[in-house]
C-alpha positions in Angstrom: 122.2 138.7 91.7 122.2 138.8 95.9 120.0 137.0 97.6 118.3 139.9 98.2 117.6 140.6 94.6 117.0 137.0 93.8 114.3 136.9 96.7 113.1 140.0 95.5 112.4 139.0 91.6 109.2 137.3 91.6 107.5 139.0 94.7 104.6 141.2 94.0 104.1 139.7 90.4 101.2 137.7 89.0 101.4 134.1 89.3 101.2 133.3 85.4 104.5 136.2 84.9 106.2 134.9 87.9 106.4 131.3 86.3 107.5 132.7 82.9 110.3 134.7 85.1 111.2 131.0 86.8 111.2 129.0 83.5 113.2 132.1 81.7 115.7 132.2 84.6 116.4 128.2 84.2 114.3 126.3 81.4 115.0 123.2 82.7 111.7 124.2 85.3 108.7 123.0 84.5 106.0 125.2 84.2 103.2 123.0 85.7 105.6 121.9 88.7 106.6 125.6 88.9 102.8 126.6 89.2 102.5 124.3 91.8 105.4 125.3 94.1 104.1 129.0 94.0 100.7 128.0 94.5 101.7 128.0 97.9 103.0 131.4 98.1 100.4 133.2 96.2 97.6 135.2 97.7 93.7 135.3 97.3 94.4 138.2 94.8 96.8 135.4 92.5 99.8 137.6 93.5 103.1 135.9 94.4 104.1 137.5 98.0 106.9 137.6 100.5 104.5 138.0 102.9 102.6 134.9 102.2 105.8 132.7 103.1 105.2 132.9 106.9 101.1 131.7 106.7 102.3 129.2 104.1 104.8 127.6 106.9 102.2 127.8 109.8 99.7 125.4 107.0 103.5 123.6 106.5 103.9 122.9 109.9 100.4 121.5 110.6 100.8 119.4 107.3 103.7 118.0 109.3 102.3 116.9 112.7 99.5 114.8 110.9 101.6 111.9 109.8 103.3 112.2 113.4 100.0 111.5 115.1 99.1 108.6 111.9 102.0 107.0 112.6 101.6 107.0 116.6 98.0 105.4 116.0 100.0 102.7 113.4 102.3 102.3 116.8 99.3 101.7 118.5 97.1 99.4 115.7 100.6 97.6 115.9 100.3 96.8 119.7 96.9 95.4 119.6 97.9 93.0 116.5 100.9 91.5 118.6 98.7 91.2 121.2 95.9 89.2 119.2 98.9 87.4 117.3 100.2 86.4 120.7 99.4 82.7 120.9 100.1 82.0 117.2 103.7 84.3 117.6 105.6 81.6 117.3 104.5 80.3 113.8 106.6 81.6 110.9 103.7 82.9 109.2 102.9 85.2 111.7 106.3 86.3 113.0 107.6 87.4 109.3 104.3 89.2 109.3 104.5 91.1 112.6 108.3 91.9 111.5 107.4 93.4 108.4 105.1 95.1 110.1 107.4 96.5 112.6 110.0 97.4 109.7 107.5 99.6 108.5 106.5 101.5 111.5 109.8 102.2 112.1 110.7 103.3 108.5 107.8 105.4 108.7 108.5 106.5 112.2 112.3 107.6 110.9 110.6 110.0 108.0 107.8 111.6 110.3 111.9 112.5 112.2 112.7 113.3 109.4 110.1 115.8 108.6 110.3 118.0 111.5 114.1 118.4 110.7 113.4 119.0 107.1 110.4 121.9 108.4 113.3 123.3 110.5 115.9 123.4 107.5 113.6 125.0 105.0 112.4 128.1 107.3 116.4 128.6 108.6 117.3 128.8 104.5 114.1 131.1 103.4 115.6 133.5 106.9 119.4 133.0 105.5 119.8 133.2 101.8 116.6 131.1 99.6 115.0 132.9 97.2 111.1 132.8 97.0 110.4 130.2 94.2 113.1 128.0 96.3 111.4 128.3 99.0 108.0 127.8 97.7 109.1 124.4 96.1 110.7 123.7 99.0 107.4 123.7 100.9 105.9 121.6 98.5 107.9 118.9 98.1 107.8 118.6 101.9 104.0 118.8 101.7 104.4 116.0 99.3 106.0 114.1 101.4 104.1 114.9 104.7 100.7 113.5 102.5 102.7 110.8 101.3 103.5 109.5 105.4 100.2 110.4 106.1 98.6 107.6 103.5 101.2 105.3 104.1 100.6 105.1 107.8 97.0 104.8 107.1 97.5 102.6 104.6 99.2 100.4 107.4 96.9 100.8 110.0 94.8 98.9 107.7 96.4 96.5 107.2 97.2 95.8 111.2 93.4 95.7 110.7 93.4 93.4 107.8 96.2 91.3 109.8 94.4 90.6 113.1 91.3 89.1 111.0 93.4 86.9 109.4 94.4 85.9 112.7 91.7 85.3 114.1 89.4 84.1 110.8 90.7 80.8 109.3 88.7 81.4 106.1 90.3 84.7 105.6 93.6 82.9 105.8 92.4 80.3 103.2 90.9 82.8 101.3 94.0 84.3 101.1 96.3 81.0 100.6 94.2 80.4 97.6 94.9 83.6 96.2 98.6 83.0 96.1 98.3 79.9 94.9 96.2 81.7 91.8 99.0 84.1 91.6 101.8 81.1 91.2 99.3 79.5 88.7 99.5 82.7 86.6 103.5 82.3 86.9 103.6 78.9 86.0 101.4 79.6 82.8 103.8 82.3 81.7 106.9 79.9 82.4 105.1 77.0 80.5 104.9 79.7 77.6 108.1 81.5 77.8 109.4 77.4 77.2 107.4 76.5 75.0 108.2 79.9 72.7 111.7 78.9 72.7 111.7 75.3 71.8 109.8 76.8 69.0 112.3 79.4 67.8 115.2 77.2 68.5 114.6 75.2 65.0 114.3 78.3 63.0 117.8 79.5 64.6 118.2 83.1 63.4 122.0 83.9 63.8 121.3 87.6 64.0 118.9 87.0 66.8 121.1 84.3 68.8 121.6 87.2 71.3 118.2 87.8 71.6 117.8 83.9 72.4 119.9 83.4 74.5 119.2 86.6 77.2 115.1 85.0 76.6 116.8 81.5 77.7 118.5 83.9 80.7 115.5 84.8 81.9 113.7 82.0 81.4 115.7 80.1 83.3 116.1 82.7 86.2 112.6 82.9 86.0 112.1 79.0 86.5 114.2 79.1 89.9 112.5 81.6 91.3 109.4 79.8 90.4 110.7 77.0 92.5 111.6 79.1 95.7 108.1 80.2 95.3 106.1 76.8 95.3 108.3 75.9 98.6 107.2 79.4 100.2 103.4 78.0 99.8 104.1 74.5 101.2 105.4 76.5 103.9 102.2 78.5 104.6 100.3 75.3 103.9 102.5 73.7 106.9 101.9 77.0 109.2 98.3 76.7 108.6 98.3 73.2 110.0 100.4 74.0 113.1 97.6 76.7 114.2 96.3 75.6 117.9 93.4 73.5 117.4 94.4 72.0 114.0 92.3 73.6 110.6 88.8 72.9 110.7 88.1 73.2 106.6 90.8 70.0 105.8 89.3 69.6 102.3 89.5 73.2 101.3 93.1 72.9 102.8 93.6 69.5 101.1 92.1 71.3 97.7 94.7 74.2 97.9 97.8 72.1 98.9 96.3 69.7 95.6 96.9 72.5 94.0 100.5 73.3 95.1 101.5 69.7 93.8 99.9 70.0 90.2 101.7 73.4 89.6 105.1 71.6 91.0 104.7 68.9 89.0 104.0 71.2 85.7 107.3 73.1 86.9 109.4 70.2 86.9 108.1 69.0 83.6 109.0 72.7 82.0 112.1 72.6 83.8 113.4 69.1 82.1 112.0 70.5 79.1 114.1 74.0 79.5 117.3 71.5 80.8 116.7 69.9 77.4 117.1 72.9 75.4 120.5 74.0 77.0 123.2 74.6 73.7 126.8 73.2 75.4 128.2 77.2 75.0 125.6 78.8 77.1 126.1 76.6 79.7 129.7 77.4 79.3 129.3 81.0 79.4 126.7 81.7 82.0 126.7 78.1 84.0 129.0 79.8 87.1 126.9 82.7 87.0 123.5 80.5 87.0 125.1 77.9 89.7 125.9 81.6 91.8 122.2 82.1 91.7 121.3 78.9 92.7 123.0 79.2 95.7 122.1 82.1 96.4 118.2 81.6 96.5 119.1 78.4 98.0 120.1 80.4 101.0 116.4 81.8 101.7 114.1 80.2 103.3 109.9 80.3 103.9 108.6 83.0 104.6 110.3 84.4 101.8 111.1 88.2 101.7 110.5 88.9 98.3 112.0 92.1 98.1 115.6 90.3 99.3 114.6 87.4 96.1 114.4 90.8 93.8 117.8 91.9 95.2 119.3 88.4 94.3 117.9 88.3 90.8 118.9 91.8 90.2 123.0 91.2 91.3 122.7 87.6 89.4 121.4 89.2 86.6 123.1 89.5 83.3 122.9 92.2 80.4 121.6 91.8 77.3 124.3 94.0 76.2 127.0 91.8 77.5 126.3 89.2 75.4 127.2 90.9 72.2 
């Protein structure tokens, strides 16, 4: 079929036949996502038109500059937080979060590039050789994506919002402390039971469920490490809190929350000797390298902590279940 006659196939039809003629031509199509890319080429009267390719990119290419101008104002909200952040820039606290934020606005800055180009791509191919369903899901997947800037830089904005309160608002930045701190409790708890599930199963030694065991010891123990990196990140927040010009007025809710730190640490190391304890000699002969790797690995980072890098670490440490077999 030329791409004349491909073009050609669905224009002029009803929208419910021109998704049974997508679907018949290739039935890996879904119909719902099918409906939904045609939407955008179909008229008032439900009919799937050629003609209605040319409106649809005008809407396109107004869908397009919104994130452009979201992401500008982002830019902008951006400024304004370095600029409230300015005395306090030098505090690690502060300077991982203006980075992040900086990372973003340019990541987000790269797609709205990106969606111009993308614009430019799709209307050359319809003019060349796309046929009209192609096209139509062409333009919206980019409308997809256009929407999905648009909230993101929103989204961001807000937070530059959120950011410069915390900056300027030392309960917000206790209020937010604490709620980490809640967070870590919530990971302790799960370690404390992950351990204490083991010890139990460890008597009542299954030998058809010793692989099971030992990627739940795996994890278990991965799981503790990270839970260490994790209790240093908060010391390190307590520490920035302290170093904010003028001192911290609220010392006993700080006191309170950095009491709080040292109980969790305390329950970690207990689990941990309890975890140590547990080790059989042959998984520490099979997987010690790969455990001491991690450990070196993590021991690398330092507060603030990019979790996202910690997740990358896990992952390339990590070791499958079905490698144990």
């Amino acid at each position: 079929m030329s791409p004349e006659e491909r073009r050609d196939s669905i224009d002029g039809l009803e929208l419910d036949d021109a998704v049974d003629a997508v679907t018949a031509a290739d039935e890996t199509h879904d119909p719902e996502a099918v409906r939904a890319a045609l939407d955008y080429v179909t008229d008032d009267e439900g009919v799937v038109r050629e003609a209605a390719v040319d409106p649809a990119f005008g809407e396109l290419s107004k869908v397009v500059s919104t994130p452009e101008t979201r992401v500008e104002l982002a830019q902008m909200a951006l400024d304004d937080a370095r600029e409230t952040a300015e005395p306090v820039a030098d505090i690690d606290a502060v300077a991982a979060r203006l980075d992040d934020f900086e990372a973003r606005v340019d990541a987000l800055d790269a797609r709205v590039e990106a969606l111009g180009e993308q614009l430019g791509s799709l209307i050359d191919d319809h003019g060349e050789a796309a046929d009209l369903y192609e096209t139509a899901e062409g333009i919206r997947a980019l409308t997809d994506e256009a929407n999905r800037v648009q909230v993101e830089a929103d989204e961001l904005q807000q937070h530059l919002e959120a950011f410069e309160r915390w900056v300027d608002t030392e309960s917000l930045r206790l209020d937010e402390l604490e709620e980490d701190v809640a967070a870590a409790e919530s990971e302790v708890d799960d370690l404390v039971a992950a351990v204490e599930k083991l010890d139990a199963v460890l008597d009542q030694l299954d030998p058809d469920a010793a692989d099971e065991l030992v990627a739940g010891w795996l994890h278990t123990t991965v799981g503790r490490r990270v839970t260490d990196l994790l209790l240093t990140d908060l010391r390190a927040e307590i520490e920035d809190l302290r170093a904010w010009p003028g001192g911290v007025e609220d010392t006993d809710r700080l006191a309170a929350i950095e009491a709080d730190v040292d109980e969790l640490a305390e329950r970690t190391t207990a689990t941990a000797e309890t975890l140590d304890a547990l080790v059989a000699p042959e998984w520490d002969e099979r997987f010690g390298d790969r455990l001491a790797d991690l450990d070196a690995a993590l021991d690398a980072v330092e507060p603030p902590v990019d979790w996202g890098a910690v997740q990358e670490i896990v992952e390339e440490h990590r070791v499958d279940p079905e490698t144990l077999r």
